[in-house]
C-alpha positions as CSV (number, residue, x, y, z in Angstrom):
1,X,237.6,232.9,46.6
2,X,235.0,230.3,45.2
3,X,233.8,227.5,47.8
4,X,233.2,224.3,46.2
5,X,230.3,222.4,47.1
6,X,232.3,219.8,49.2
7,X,234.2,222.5,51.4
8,X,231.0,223.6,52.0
9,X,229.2,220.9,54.0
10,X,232.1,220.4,55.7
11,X,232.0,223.8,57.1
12,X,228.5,223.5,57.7
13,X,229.2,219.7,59.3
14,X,232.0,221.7,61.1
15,X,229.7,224.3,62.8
16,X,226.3,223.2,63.2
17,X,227.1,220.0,64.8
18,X,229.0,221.3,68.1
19,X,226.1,223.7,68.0
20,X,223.6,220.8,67.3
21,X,224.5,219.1,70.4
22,X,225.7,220.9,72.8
23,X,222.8,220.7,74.6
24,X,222.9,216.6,75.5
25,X,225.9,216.5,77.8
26,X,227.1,212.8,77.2
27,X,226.2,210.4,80.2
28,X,228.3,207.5,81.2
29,X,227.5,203.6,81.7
30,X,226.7,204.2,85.2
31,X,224.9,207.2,85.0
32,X,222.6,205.4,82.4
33,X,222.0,202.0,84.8
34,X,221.1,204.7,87.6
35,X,218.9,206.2,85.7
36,X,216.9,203.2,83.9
37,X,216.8,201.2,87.5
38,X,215.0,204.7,89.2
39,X,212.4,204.6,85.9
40,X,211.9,201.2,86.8
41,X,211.2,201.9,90.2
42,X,208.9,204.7,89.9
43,X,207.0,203.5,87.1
44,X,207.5,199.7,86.5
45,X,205.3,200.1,83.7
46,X,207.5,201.4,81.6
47,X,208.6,198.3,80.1
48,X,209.9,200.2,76.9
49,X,211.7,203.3,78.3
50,X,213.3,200.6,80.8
51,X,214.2,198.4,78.0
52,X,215.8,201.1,76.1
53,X,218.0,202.7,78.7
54,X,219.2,199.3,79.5
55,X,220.3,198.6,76.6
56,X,222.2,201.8,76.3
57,X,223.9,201.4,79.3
58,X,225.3,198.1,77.6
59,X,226.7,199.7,74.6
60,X,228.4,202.6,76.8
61,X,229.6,200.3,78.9
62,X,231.2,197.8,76.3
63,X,232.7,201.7,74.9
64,X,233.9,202.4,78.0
65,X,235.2,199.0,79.1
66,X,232.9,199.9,82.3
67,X,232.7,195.6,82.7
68,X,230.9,195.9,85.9
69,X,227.7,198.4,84.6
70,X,228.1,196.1,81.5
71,X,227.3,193.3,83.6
72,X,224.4,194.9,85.5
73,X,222.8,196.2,83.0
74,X,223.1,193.0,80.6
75,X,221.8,191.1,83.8
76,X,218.7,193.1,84.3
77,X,218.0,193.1,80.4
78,X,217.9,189.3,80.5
79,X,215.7,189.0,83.4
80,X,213.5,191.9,81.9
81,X,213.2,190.2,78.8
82,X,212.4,186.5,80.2
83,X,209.1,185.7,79.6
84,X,208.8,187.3,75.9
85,X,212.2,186.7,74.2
86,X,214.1,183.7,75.8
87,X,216.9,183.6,72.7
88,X,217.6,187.2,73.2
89,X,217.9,187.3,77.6
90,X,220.2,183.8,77.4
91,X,222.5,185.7,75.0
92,X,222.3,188.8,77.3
93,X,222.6,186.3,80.5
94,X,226.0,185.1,78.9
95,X,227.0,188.2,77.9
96,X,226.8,189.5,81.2
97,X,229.2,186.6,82.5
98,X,231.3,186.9,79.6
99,X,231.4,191.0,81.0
100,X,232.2,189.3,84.6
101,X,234.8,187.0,83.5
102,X,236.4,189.9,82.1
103,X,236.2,192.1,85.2
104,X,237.7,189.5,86.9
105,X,240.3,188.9,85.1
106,X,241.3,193.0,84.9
107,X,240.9,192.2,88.5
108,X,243.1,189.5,89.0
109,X,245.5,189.8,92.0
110,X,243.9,193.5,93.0
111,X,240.7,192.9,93.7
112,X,239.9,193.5,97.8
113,X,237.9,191.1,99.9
114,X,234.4,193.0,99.3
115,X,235.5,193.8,95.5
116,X,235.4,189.5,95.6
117,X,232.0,189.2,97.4
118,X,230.3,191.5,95.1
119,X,231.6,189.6,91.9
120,X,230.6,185.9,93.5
121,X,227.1,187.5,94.3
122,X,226.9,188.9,90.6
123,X,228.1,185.9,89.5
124,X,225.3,183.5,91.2
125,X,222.6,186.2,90.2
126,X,223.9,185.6,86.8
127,X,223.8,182.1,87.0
128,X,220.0,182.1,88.2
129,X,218.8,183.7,85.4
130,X,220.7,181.5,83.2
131,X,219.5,178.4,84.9
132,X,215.7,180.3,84.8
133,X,216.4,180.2,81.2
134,X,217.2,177.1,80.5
135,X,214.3,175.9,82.5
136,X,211.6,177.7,79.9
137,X,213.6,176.5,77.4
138,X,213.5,172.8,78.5
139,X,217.2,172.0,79.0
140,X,216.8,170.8,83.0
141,X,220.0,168.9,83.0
142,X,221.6,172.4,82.6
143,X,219.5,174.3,85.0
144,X,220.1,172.0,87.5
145,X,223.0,172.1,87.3
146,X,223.6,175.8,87.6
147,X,220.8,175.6,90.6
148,X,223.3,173.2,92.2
149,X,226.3,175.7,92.0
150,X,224.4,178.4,93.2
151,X,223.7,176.4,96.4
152,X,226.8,177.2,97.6
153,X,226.1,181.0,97.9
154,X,224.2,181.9,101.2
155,X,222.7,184.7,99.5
156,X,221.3,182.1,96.1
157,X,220.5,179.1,98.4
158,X,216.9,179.9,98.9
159,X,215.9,180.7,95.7
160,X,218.0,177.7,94.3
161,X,216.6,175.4,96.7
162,X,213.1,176.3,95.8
163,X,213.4,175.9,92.0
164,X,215.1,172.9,92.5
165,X,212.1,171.3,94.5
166,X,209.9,172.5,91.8
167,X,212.1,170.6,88.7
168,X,211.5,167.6,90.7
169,X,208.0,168.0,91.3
170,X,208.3,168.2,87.3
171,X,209.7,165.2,86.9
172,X,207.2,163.8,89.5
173,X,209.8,163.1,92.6
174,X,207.2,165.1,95.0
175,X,209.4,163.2,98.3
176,X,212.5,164.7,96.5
177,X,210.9,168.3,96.1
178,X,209.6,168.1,99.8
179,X,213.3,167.1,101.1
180,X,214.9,170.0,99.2
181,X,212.1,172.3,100.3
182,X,212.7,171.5,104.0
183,X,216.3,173.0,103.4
184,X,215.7,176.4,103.3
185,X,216.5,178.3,106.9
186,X,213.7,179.5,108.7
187,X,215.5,182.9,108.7
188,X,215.3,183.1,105.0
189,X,211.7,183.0,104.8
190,X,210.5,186.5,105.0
191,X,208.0,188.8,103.5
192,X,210.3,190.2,100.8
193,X,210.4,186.6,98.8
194,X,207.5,184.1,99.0
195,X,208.5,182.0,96.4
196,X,210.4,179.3,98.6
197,X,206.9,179.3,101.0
198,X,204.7,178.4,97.8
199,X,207.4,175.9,96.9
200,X,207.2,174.3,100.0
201,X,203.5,174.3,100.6
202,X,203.3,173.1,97.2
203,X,205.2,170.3,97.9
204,X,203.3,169.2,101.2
205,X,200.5,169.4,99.0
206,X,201.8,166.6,96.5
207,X,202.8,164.8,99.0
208,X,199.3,164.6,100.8
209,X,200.3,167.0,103.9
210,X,197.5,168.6,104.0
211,X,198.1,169.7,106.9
212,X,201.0,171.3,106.9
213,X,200.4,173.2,103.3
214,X,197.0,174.5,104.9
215,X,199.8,176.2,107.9
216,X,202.0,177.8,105.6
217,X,198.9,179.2,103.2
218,X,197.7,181.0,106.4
219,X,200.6,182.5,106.7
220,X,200.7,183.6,103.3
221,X,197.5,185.3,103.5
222,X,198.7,187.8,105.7
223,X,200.7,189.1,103.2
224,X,199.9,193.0,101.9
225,X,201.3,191.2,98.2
226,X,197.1,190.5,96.9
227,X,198.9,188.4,94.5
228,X,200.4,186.2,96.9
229,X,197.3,186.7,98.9
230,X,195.0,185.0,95.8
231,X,197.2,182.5,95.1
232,X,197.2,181.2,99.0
233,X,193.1,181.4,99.3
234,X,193.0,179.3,95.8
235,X,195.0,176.7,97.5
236,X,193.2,176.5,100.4
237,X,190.1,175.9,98.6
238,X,191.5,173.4,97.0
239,X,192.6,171.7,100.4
240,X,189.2,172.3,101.9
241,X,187.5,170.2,98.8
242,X,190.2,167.7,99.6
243,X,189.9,167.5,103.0
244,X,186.0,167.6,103.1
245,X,186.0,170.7,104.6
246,X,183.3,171.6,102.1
247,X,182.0,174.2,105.5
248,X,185.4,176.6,104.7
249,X,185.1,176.3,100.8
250,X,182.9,179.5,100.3
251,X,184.6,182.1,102.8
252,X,187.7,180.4,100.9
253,X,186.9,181.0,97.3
254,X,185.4,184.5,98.0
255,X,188.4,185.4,99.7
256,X,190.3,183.9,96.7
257,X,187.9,186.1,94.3
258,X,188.3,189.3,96.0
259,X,192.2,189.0,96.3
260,X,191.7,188.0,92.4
261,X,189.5,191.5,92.0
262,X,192.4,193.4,94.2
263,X,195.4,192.6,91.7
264,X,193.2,193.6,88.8
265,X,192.3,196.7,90.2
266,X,196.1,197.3,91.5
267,X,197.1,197.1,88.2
268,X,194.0,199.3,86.8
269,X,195.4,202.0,88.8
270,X,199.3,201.6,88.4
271,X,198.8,201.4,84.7
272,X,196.4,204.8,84.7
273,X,198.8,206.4,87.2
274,X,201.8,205.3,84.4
275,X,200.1,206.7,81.6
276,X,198.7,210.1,83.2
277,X,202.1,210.8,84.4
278,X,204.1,210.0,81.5
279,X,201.3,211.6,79.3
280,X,202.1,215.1,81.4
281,X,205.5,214.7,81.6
282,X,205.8,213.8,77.6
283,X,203.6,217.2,77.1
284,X,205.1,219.3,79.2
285,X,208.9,218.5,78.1
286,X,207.8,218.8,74.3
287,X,206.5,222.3,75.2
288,X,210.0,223.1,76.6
289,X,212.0,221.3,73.6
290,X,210.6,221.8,70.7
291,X,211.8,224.7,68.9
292,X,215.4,223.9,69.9
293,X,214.8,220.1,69.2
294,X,213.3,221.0,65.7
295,X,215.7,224.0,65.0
296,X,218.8,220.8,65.7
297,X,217.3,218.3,63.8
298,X,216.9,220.1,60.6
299,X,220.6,221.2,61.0
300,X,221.4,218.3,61.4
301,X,219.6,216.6,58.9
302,X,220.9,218.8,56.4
303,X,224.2,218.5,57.5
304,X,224.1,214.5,57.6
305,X,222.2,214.6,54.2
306,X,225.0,216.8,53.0
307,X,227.6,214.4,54.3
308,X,226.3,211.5,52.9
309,X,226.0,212.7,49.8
310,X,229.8,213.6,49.5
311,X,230.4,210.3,51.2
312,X,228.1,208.4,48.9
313,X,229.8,210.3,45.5
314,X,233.4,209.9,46.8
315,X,232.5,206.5,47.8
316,X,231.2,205.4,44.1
317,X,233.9,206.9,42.5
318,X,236.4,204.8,44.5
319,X,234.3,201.8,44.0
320,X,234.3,202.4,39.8
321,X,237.9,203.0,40.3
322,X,238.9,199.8,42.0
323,X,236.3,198.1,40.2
324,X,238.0,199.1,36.2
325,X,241.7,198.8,38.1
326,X,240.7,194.6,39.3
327,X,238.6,194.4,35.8
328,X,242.0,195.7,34.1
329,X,244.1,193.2,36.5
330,X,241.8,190.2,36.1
331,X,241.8,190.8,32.2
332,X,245.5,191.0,31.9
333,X,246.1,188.0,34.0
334,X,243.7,185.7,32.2
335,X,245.3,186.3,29.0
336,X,248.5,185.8,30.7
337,X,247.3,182.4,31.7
338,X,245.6,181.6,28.1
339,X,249.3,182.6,26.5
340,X,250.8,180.2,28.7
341,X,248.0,177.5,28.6
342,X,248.5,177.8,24.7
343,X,252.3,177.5,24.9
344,X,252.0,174.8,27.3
345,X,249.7,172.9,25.3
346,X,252.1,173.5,22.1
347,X,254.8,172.0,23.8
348,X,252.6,169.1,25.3
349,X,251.7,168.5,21.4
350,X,255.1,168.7,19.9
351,X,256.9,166.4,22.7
352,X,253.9,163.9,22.1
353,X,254.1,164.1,18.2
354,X,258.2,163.8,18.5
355,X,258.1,160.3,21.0
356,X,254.9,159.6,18.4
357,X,256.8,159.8,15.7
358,X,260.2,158.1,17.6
359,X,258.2,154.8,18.6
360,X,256.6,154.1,15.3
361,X,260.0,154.9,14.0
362,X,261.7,152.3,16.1
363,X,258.5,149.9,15.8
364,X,259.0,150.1,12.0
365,X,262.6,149.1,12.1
366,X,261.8,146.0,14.3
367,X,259.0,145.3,11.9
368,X,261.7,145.5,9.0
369,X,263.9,144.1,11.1
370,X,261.6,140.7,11.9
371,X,260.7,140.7,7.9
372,X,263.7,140.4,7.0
373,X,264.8,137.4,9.3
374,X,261.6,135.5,7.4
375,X,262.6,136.6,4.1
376,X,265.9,135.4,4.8
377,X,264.6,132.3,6.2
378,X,262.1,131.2,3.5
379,X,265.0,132.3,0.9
380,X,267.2,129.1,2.5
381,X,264.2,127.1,2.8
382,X,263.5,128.0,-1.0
383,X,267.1,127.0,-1.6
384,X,266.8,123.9,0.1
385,X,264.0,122.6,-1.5
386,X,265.4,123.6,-4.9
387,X,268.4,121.4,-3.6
388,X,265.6,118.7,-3.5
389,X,264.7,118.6,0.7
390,X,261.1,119.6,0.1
391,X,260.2,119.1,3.6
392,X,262.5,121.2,5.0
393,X,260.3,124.0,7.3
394,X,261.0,126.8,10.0
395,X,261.9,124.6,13.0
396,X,260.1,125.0,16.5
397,X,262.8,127.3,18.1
398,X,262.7,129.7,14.9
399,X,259.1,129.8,15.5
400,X,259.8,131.0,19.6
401,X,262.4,133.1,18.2
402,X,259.9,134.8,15.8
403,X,257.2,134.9,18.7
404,X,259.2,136.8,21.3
405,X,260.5,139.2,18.6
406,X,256.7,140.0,17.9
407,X,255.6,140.3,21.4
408,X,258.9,142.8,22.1
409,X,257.8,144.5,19.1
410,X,253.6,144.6,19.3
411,X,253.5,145.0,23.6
412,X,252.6,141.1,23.8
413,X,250.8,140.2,20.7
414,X,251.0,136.9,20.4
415,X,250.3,136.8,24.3
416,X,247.1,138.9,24.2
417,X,245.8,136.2,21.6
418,X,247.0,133.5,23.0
419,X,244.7,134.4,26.1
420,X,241.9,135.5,23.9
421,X,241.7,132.1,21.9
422,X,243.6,129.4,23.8
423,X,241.6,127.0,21.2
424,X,243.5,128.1,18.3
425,X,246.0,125.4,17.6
426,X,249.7,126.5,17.0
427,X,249.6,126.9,12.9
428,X,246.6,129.2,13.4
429,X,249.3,131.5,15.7
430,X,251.5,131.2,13.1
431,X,249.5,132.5,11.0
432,X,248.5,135.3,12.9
433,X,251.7,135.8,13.7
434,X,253.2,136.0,9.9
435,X,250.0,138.3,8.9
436,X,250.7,140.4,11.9
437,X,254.2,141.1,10.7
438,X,252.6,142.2,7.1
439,X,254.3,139.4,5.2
440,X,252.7,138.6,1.6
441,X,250.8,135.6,0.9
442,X,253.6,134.5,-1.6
443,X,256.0,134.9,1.5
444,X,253.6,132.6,3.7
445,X,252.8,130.1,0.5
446,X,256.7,129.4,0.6
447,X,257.0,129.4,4.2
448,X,254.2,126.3,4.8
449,X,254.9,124.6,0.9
450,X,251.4,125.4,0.0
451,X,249.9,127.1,-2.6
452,X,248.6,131.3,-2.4
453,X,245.1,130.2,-2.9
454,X,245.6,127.6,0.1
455,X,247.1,131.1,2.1
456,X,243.9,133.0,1.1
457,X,241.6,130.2,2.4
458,X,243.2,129.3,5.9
459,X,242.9,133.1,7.1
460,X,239.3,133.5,5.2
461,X,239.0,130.1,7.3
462,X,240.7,131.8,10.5
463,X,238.5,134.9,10.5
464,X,234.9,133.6,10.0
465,X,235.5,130.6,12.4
466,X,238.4,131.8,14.9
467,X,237.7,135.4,15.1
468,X,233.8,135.1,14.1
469,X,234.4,138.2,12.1
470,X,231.7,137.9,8.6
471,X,232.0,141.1,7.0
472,X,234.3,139.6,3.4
473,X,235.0,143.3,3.2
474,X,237.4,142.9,6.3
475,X,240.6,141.6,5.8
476,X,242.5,139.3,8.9
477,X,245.1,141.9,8.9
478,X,242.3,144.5,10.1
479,X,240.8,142.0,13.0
480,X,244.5,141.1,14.1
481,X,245.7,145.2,14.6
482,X,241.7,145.4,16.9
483,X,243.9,142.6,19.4
């Protein structure tokens, strides 16, 4: 039996990749959060490694619907990634409460009393980091406001309270930043957070109480934090210079310099402890993993490379498929549209040429029609005058007669040039009038009892001084059809 080259990758796909990783048991969302918080613990240099489980932990969790470790893990990423990429943590910081609100609403009429605390305490976290965020990012009418709503949870109060003081020390309001600072509980103050302290004594400071900053930096010297420790001698010295205490400025600032010399040496050694450890444990688990980590990835690499490939042909020849089928389609539908533009358009035509050909038919038999009744008229004006009444003309209501036949014949001839020359007296319309109906000059001679020269000069008259027109090539008839 022959094996074609498809049926075999898939067998190899089929075999090797069980085999290929059945060492790496899967881990869940928790497990992953559990493991990137004790990385972080024992070595929080390990900015990357921490990063990276993190933001596994997310994508397992949004598999898993794990809303809760989605949360967590989306909360710690933002606050991770605070200082170097603000865009990125305040679009983890709302996905995180986007992961809460969803929790909660799974939750909705289940949830237990503690379940409840733990989601308001997630939720003001959340809301601190947001509010941190929009603070770096300049938008203080939100932070405050989040700040505001965290107030209301005992466990956010302090730290709310503290970076509220320092927005309105921002905005220069030091009395405002002291009166919030006083707020926070003398219970709340302990070791494990300083930052409501500093915020405090900062504020004394700006408001002149020298006094009571210098108090609060002596406590803060105590601390075993040397960071805390500098920061406290650094603004002592500065109250000694402002107080004149110019006697306590250099056991301040060498206290200040040798806290300064502590941190840097602190994190000398935490970063050389990080890197020998994690250079030992990186060496001794590729000793351990190599062969079967090498012996996997080239199975499968060749099996992926193999799949891809079938993928990648199968895939093309679909596409060139569908591609001919909807160039096939689109061809045979645009000439169905030409063949009925076409038709369309011949109708169009034929209609148009028929109503054309209907209206200069009717317009003709007017025409003939309005001829006719001048013919007949100058025949009985012809007979009259042979009868010896040579005066006898076409009388004023033959003449209206003849005008609103014209006008229901032309579309308002005689009215369009009646408003285009209201100087023209009424024999210069009537003459317009009889050379618009295409009478003969013999016909118009008989009409006014004047000779066909006389005709030939009033509308050579009419046309050079009525109409301006002084080609001699252009006849009135031509200037009258332009109206």
């Amino acid at each position: 039996m022959k094996i074609g080259f498809r049926q075999l990758y898939i067998i190899i796909l089929t075999v090797g990749l069980p085999t290929a990783c059945q060492r790496h048991r899967a881990t869940t969302a928790a497990e992953s959060l559990k493991t990137a918080e004790v990385v972080h613990a024992a070595s929080p240099d390990s900015v990357k490694a921490y990063e990276d489980l993190l933001r596994t932990a997310i994508l397992k969790a949004e598999a898993e619907l794990d809303w809760t470790t989605c949360a967590q893990a989306a909360l710690l990423l933002s606050a991770q990634l605070q200082w170097t990429d603000e865009p990125e943590a305040l679009s983890l910081a709302k996905k995180a409460q986007q992961a809460l609100a969803k929790k909660q609403s799974a939750q909705e009429g289940t949830s237990s009393a503690n379940e409840e605390d733990n989601n308001a305490s997630l939720g003001m976290r959340i809301n601190l980091v947001m509010a941190g965020l929009y603070e770096q990012t300049g938008d203080t009418a939100r932070a405050r406001s989040l700040y505001e709503e965290c107030l209301r949870s005992e466990d956010s109060r302090n730290v709310a309270l503290s970076r509220l003081a320092n927005l309105s020390l921002v905005s220069g309001d030091a009395a405002g930043a002291l009166a919030l600072a006083r707020q926070i509980h003398p219970n709340e103050r302990d070791t494990s957070d300083v930052e409501p302290l500093f915020v405090l004594a900062n504020c004394y400071l700006q408001c002149d109480s020298l006094e009571a900053a210098r108090q609060i930096y002596q406590q803060l010297i105590a601390l075993p934090n040397s960071k805390a420790r500098y920061v406290a001698y650094r603004h002592l010295s500065e109250i000694a210079i402002l107080d004149r205490r110019l006697d306590e400025l250099p056991a301040g600032l060498d206290s200040a310099f040798a806290s300064a010399e502590d941190v840097f040496f602190e994190a000398l050694q935490q970063k050389d402890a990080y890197f020998h450890a994690t250079l030992e444990q990186e060496r001794r688990a590729e000793r351990l993993a190599y062969h079967g980590r090498l012996l996997n990835w080239a199975l499968l690499g060749i099996t992926t490379i193999g799949t891809l490939t079938i993928l990648f042909i199968i895939s093309v020849s679909r596409q060139r498929r569908a591609t001919q089928r909807q160039r096939l389609l689109a061809e045979q539908r645009e000439r169905e549209l030409v063949e009925q533009r076409l038709q369309h358009e011949a109708q169009e035509r034929e209609r148009e040429a028929h109503e054309a050909e209907e209206r200069l038919f009717q317009q003709g038999q007017k025409i003939h029609l309005l001829q006719r009744f001048i013919l007949d008229k100058s025949e009985v004006l012809q007979r009259l005058r042979e009868e010896g009444d040579h005066k006898r003309q076409l009388s004023r209501r033959e003449w209206t007669d003849v005008e609103q036949m014209l006008d229901s014949i032309t579309d308002g001839f005689v009215a369009r040039l009646r408003a285009a020359h209201p100087e023209f007296r009424e024999e210069d319309i009537q003459l317009c009038m009889l050379t618009r109906m295409k009478l003969s000059n013999q016909v118009i001679s008989s009409i006014y009892l004047i000779t066909v020269s006389a005709v030939k000069h009033r509308k050579l008259k009419l046309k050079k001084d009525g109409f301006g027109e002084t080609n001699p090539e252009r006849p009135l008839d031509d200037v009258l059809d332009a109206i």
